[in-house]
N, C-alpha and C positions, 0 to 999 in steps of 0.2 A: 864660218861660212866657206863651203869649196870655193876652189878659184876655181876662173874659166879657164877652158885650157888653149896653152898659145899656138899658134898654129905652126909659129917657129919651130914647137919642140915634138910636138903632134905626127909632123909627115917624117922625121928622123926617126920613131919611135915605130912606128907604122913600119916601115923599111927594114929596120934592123927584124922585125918577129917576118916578115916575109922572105928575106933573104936567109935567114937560121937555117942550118941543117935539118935539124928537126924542130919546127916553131911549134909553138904549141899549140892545144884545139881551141884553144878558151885561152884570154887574157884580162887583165883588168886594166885597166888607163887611169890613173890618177893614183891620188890617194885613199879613196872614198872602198872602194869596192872591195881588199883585201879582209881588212879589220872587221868588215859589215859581215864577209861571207864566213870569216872564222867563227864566229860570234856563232853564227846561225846553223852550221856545223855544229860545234860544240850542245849546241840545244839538241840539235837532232840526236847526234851520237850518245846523248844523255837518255834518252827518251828510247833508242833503241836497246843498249846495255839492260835497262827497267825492265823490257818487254821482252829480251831475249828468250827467261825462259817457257813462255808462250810459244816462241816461233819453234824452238825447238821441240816443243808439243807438237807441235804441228807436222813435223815430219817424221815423228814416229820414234817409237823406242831406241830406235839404232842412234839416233842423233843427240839423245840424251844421257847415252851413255858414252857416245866420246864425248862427251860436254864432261860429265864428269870425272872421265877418267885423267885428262886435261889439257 
């Protein structure tokens, strides 16, 4: 079951990605959102690798020959 999160640790957490030099564009909060989004990557990237050589059909001879040259 996720915990709630505490509010204590929430606005320190908040603070530090907006003060960062470079914070980032996207973050996750807790522990829930990492694991979920790897997972869900992993699917996709599998699913693209399958279809790649499709796409590279798709743009024509040139791209399928540096597909295979390597």
């Amino acid at each position: 079951m996720p915990r709630s999160p505490s509010s204590d640790a929430t606005g320190p957490a908040i603070l530090k990605v907006v003060d960062a030099a470079e914070p980032p564009l996207r973050i996750f909060f807790g522990a829930g959102g990492l694991p979920m989004t790897r997972a869900e990557y992993a699917r996709r990237i599998e699913t693209w690798e399958a279809w790649n050589d499709v796409a590279l059909e798709a743009q024509g001879d040139l791209a399928a020959k540096r597909a295979a040259a390597g």
